[in-house]
Every structure is written in structure tokens, then in C-alpha cells.
TORBA-323616 format. One line per field, with one value per residue (C-alpha): x, y, z; residue number from 1. Coordinates in nm, 3 decimals. Layout:
N
xx <- c(X / ...)
yy <- c(Y / ...)
zz <- c(Z / ...)
k <- c(NUM / ...)
This chain:
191
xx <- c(14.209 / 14.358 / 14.044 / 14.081 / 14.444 / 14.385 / 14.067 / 14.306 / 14.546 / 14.315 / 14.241 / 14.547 / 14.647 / 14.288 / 14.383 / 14.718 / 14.590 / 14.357 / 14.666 / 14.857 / 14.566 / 14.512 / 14.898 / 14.925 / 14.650 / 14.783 / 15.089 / 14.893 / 14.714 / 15.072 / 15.246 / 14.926 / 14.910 / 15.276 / 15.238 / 14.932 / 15.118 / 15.389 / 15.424 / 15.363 / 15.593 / 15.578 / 15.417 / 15.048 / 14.807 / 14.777 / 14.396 / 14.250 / 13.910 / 13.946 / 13.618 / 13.555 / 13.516 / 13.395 / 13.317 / 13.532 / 13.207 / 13.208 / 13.369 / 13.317 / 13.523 / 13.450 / 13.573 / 13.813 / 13.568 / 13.297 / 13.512 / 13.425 / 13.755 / 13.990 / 14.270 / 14.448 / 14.290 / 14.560 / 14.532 / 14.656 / 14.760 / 14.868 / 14.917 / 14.827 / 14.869 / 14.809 / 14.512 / 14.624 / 14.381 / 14.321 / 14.211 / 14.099 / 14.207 / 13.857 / 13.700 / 13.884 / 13.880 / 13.468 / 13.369 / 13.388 / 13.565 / 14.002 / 14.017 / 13.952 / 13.970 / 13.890 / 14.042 / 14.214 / 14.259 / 14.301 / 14.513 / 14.371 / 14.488 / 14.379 / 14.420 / 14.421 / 14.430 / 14.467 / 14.337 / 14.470 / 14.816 / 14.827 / 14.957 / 14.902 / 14.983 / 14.876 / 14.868 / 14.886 / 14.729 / 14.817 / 14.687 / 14.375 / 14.342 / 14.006 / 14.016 / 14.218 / 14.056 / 14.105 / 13.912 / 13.941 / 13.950 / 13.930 / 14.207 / 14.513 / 14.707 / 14.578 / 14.685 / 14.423 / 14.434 / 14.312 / 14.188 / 14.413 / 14.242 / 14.125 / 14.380 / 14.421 / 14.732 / 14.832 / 14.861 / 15.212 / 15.333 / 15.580 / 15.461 / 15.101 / 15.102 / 15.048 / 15.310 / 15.332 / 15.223 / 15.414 / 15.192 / 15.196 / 15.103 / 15.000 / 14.765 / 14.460 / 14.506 / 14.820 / 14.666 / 14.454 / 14.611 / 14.854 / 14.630 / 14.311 / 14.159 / 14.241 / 13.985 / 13.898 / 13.730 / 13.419 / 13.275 / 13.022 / 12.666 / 12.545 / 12.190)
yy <- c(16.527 / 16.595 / 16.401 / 16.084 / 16.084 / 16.093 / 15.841 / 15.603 / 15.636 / 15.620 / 15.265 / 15.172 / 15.193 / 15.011 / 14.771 / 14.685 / 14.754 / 14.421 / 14.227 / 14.250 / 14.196 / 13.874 / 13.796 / 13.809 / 13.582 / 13.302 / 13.332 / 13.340 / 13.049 / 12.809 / 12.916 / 12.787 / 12.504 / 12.425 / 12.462 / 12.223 / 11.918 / 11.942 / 11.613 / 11.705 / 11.678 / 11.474 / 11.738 / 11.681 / 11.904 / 12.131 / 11.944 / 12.193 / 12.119 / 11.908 / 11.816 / 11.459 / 11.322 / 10.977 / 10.709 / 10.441 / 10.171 / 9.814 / 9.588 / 9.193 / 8.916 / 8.609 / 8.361 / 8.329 / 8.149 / 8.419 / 8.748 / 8.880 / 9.034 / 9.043 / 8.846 / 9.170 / 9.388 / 9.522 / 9.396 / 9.472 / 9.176 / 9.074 / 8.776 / 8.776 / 8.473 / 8.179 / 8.370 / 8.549 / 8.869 / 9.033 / 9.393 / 9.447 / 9.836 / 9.803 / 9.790 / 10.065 / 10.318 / 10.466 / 10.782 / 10.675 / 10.317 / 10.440 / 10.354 / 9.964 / 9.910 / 9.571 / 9.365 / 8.959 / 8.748 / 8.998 / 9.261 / 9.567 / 9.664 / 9.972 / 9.943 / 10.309 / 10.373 / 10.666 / 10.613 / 10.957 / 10.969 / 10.573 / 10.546 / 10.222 / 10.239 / 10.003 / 10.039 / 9.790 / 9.825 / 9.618 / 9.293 / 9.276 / 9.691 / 9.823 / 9.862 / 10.186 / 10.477 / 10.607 / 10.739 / 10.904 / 11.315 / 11.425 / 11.530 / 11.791 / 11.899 / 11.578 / 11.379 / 11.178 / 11.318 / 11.088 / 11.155 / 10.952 / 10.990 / 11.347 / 11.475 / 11.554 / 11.376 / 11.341 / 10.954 / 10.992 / 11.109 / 10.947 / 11.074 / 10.923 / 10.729 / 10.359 / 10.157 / 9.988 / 9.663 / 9.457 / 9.424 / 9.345 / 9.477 / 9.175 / 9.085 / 8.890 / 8.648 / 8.551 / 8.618 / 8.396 / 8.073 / 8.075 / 8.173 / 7.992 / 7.976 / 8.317 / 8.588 / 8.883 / 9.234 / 9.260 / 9.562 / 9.793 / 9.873 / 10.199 / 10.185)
zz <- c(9.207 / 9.571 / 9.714 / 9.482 / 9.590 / 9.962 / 9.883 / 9.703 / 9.987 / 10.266 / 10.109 / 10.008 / 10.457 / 10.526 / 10.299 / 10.436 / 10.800 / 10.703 / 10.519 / 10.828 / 11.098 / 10.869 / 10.870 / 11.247 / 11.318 / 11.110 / 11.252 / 11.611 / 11.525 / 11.380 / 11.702 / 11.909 / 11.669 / 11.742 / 12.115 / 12.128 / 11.916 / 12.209 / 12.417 / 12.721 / 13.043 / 13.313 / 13.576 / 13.737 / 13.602 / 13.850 / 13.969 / 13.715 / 13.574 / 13.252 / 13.023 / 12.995 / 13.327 / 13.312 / 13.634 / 13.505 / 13.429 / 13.571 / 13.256 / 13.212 / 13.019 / 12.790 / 12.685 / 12.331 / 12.186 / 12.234 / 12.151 / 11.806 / 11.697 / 11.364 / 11.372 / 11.296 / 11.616 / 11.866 / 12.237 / 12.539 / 12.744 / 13.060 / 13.326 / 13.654 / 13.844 / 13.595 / 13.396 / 13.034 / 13.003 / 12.670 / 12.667 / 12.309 / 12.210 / 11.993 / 12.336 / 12.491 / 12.230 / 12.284 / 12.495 / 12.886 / 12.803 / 12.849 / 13.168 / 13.248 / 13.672 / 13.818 / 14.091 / 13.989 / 14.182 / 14.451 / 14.282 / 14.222 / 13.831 / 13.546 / 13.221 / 13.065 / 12.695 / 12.511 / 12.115 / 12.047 / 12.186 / 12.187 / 12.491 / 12.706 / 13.099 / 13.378 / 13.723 / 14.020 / 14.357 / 14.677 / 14.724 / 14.903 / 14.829 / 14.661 / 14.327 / 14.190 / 14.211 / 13.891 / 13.599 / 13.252 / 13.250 / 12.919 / 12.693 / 12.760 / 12.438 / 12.273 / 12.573 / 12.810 / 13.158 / 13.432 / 13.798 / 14.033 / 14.376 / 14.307 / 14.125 / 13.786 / 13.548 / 13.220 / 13.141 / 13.098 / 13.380 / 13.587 / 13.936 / 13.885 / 14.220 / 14.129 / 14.083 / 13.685 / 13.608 / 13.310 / 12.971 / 12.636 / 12.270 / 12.056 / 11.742 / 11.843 / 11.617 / 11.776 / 12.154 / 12.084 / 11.946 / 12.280 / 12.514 / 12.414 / 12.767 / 12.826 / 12.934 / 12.681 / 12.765 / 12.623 / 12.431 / 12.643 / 12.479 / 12.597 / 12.627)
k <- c(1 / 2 / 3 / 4 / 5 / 6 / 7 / 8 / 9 / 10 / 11 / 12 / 13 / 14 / 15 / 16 / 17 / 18 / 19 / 20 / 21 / 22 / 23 / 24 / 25 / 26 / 27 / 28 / 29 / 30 / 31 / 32 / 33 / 34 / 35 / 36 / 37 / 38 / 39 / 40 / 41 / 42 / 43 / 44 / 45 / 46 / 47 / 48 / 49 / 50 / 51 / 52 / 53 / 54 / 55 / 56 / 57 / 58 / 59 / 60 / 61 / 62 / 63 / 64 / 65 / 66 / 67 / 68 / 69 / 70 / 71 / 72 / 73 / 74 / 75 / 76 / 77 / 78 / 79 / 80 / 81 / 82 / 83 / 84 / 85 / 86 / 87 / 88 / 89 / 90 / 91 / 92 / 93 / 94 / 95 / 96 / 97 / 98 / 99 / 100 / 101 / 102 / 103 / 104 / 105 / 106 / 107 / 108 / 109 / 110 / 111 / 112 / 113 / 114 / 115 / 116 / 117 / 118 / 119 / 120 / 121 / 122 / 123 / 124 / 125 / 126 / 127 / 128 / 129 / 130 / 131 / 132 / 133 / 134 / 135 / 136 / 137 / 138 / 139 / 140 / 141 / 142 / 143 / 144 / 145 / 146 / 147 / 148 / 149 / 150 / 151 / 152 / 153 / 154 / 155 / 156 / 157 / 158 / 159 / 160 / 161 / 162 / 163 / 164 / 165 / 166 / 167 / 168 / 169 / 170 / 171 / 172 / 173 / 174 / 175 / 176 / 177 / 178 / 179 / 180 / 181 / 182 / 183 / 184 / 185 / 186 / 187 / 188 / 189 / 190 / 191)
């Protein structure tokens, strides 16, 4: 009898040793959760190494008439000079394609977007500057991170060193029927 009693009570501490191991690691894991859905601030990653690094690829235009899109698709737009871009969030959205840096009519701009954390920034350059060196870094806390010259960022952050350029959120299907001579980002096809 004294042996099924200290059997029974030897399982009866196992058993709550295992109810509270389990208890602590959901708890672990909602704090971690809770931590990781935090926006993040406005410091620079300290340059650490981030998964995702991605040479921001060459990108090309066409025509309204040629772009494939539903009237419903979100683009990004902007105006340099006298020329109405659309950059298609369709377009931006794949693996290595956040990050969209080109030089018009001799300004050097990027186009970053984040599908995730849908955040839109662009940058300017100087006129007559290379284009930005920028390129997409992976994700932080369900944030992109980009590499400005080297160093690592999280798109939002104010002290990324490129100065803003204006933009625009619009639906295609209103893009289009102002600016119907504008210029529209094309989708890349990974071979």
C-alpha cells in the first residue's frame, strides 16, 4: 500500500512537473510572439547579417497600352520631369523584386516596397549621381531591411541616408486613363 502511494505521488509531481514545463513555453512563445508583431523603431540595424540579400536587378518599362494589369491593381506612381511612372505593387511584390533603382532623366530614384509591412518609400539621388546603391535585405520582425551603401536598415527608418522623393498610391485603372502615355514597370521572368 505504502509503495502505490508513493507510486501515485511520484506521478502525480511528474505529471505537474510536465503541466508546468508545457505552461511556461506557451507563455515563452506569446511573449516572443508579442515582441516580434512590434513595429519597429527608427534605429539602423546595427549592419548585422540579415537573410535575403538580393542585387537589386536591372527593371524596364512599357507602354499603357502593353501593361497587363486589373483595373483594380495598386500602383505606385510618380513624376519626374514631364514623364508619369507607374510602379505596379504586382511587380514589386516577388522574391528579389522590393527594391526598384534606375536613373530618369538624370535623377537617380528607388522605389522600395515591402508586401508584408506595406510600406512604400522612395529615395532620390543627386542629379547626374549613379544610381542608389541600395538593395533589399531580407526581413526584420516582419519588416524589409535594406542595404544602403553597406549598411543594414529597416525600410522605415528615418536616418536611411537618401533624401524622399514625393509619390503616389493609386488604382490602375485610374493611372491609367490620366496618364495614358505614361511609362509602367514591367513584371520580371526569372529564368
Amino acid at each position: 500500500m505504502v509503495k502505490v502511494k508513493q507510486v501515485t505521488a511520484g506521478a502525480g509531481i511528474l505529471l505537474l512537473a510536465v503541466v508546468l514545463a508545457y505552461g511556461f513555453l506557451l507563455v515563452s512563445d506569446h511573449l516572443a510572439l508579442q515582441v516580434t508583431d512590434m513595429q519597429p523603431d527608427d534605429e539602423m540595424l546595427q549592419d548585422e547579417f540579415l537573410d535575403g540579400e538580393f542585387e537589386t536587378p536591372p527593371r524596364s518599362f512599357t507602354t499603357v497600352a502593353e501593361a497587363s494589369l486589373d483595373d483594380q491593381d495598386e500602383v505606385i506612381t510618380l513624376n519626374i520631369g514631364e514623364q508619369h511612372y507607374a510602379f505596379p505593387k504586382r511587380w514589386m511584390s516577388g522574391m528579389s523584386e522590393h527594391v526598384v533603382s534606375e536613373i530618369y532623366e538624370d535623377l537617380p530614384i528607388a522605389v522600395t516596397y515591402c508586401d508584408e509591412s506595406e510600406c512604400v518609400r522612395v529615395f532620390q539621388g543627386e542629379v547626374g549621381e549613379e544610381k542608389l546603391d541600395i538593395m533589399q535585405a531580407g526581413l526584420a520582425a516582419g519588416h524589409m531591411a535594406v542595404l544602403v551603401n553597406g549598411r543594414s536598415f529597416l525600410q522605415e527608418a528615418e536616418d536611411i541616408p537618401y533624401s524622399e522623393y514625393p509619390f503616389e498610391l493609386m488604382l490602375w485603372g485610374e493611372w491609367k486613363t490620366n496618364h495614358p502615355d505614361g511609362l509602367v514597370l514591367t513584371e520580371i521572368f526569372w529564368e
